[in-house]
N, C-alpha and C positions, 0 to 999 in steps of 0.2 A: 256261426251264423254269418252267411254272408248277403252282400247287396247283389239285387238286381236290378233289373231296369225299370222304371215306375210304366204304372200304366198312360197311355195317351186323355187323362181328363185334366181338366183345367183346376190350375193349382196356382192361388196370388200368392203374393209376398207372406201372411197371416202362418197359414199353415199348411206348408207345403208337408208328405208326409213321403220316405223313405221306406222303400218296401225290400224285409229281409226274406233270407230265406233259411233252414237248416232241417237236416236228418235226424229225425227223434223217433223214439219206440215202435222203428221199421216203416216211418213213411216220410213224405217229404213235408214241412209245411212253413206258415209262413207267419212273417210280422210286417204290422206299420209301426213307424218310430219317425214321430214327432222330436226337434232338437232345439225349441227356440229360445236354448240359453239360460241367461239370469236378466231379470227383472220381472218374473212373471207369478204371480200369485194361481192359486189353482184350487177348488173343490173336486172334491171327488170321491164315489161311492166304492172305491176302487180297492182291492184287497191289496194293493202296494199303493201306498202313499196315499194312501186315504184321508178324507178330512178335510182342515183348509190350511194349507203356506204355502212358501215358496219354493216350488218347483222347477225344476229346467229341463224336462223330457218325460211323455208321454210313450210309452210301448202298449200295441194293442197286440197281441200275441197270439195266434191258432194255438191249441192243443188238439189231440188226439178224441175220439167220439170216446167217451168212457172214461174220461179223466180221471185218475183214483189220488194223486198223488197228496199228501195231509197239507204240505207247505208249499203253498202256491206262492205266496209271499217270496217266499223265498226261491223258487224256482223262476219268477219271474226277475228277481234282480241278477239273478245267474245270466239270464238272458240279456239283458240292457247292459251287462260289463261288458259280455262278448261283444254287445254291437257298438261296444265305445263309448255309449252314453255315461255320463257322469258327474255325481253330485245329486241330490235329491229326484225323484220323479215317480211318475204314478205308473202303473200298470196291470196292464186289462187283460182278458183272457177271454177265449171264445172257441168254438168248435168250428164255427164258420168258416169258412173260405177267405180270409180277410181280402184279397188280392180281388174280391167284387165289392170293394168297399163304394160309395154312395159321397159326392162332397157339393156341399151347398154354398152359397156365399151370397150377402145381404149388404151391401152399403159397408163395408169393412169388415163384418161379420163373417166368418168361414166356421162351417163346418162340417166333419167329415164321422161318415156312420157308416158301422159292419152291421148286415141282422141276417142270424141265424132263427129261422123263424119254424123250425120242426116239432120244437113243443112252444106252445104259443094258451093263452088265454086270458079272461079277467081277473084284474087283481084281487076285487073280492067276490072271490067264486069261492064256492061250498067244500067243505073239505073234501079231501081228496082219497082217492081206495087204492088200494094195492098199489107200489110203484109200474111205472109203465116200462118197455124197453129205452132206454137211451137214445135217442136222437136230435142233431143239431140243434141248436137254440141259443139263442142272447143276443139281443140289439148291444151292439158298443158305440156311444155316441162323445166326441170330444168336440167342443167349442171353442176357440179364440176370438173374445173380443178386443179392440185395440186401445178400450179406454180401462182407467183403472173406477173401482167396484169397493164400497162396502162390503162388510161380511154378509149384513142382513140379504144385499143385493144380489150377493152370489149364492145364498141360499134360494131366493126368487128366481135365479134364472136355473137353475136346477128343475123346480116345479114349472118356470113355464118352457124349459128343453122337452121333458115328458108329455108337456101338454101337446107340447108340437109332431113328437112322434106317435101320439096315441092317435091324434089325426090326421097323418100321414099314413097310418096304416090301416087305416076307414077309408081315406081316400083311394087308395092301394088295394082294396077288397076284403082285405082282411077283417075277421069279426073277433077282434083281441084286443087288447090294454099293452100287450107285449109278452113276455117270457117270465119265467121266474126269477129270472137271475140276468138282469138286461143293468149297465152299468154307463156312468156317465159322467163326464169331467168336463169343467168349463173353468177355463183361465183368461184371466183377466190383465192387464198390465200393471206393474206395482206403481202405488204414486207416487209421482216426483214431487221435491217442494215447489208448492204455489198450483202443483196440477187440480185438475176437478176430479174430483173421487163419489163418483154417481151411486145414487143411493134407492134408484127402483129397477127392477130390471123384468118387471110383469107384462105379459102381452102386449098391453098398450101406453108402455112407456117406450121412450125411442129405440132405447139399446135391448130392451126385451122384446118388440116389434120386430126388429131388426135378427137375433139371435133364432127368433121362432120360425121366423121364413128360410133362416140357411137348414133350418134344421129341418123342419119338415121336408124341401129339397134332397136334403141328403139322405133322409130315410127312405123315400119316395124311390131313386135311386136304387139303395142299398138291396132294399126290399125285394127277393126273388119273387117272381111272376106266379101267381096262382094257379097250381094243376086241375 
């Protein structure tokens, strides 16, 4: 895996993100890789490094339209050695084009969203017939905020990141909730002694206010244009 050149979008101090690239099962594709170290606490729905602790890199990963392979997990820290990252972190996977990723930023708050938006619908829709063909899909959304977070609070900004994409994608034209497999991670900074360690992170508290606007930007963004 190697680097290439990032794209021309605006990227602060927060989270600036590294875009790789490498040759896998006969095509080219591609990654973001987030590095911002140690001191960072992290949620996430993510099949690497899921859950909540301290993490120090974030890999959003293209795979191939038809992904078959059993240990994503693990093919995904295969990935983050090669790109040098190292020591705990999370890692996302998508079909999508990562390299039209979407970044928002809010008063400190950055963040930055892939959505592959080919199978798309609501979440509680009716069960479903027959599988379909395979085609792109997965919103991947990562957040950085710069203050440190309760646990309860980082579960809150989880549900108000979703809220913020599910109306960015109403706003966008889209008649969906998102994907089946749409995945998301928000890190926070760890507390220092004597620091404030914020305990809501819902719409309309400052730092969940603040997280819902970068995010909705960045899906809005990410979000390809309706045919």
């Amino acid at each position: 895996m190697t680097a290439v050149a990032p794209p021309p979008r605006p990227a602060t101090g927060t989270l600036p993100v590294r875009q790789l690239s490498r040759f896998e099962d006969g095509e080219r594709l591609h990654s973001l890789l987030w590095q911002p170290g140690s001191g960072w606490r992290m949620i996430s729905s993510a099949v690497l490094g899921g859950g909540v602790g301290e993490r120090a890199w974030v890999l959003n990963a293209q795979v191939s339209h038809g992904y078959r392979r059993r240990d994503p997990d693990r093919h995904l820290a295969e990935l983050a050695r090669q790109a040098g990252a190292e020591g705990p972190g999370v890692g996302l996977m998508t079909a999508a084009d990562v390299r039209a990723y979407g970044h928002g930023d809010d008063e400190g708050v950055e963040a930055v969203a892939t959505a592959g938006l080919g199978v798309r619908g609501w979440a509680a829709a009716a069960p479903e017939g027959p599988a379909a063909p395979s085609r792109p899909g997965t919103i991947n959304i990562v957040v950085a905020l710069p203050v440190a977070m309760t646990d309860a609070a980082l579960v809150n900004a989880v549900s108000t990141a979703t809220e913020a994409k599910v109306q960015a994608l109403l706003d966008t034209g889209y008649d969906c909730s998102g994907t089946p497999t749409d995945a998301v991670c928000v890190a926070a900074r760890t507390p220092a002694d004597g620091e404030e360690v914020h305990a809501f992170a819902g719409p309309r508290s400052l730092w969940g206010a603040r997280l819902a606007r970068a995010v909705h930007r960045a899906v809005r963004a990410a979000a390809p244009p309706l045919r």
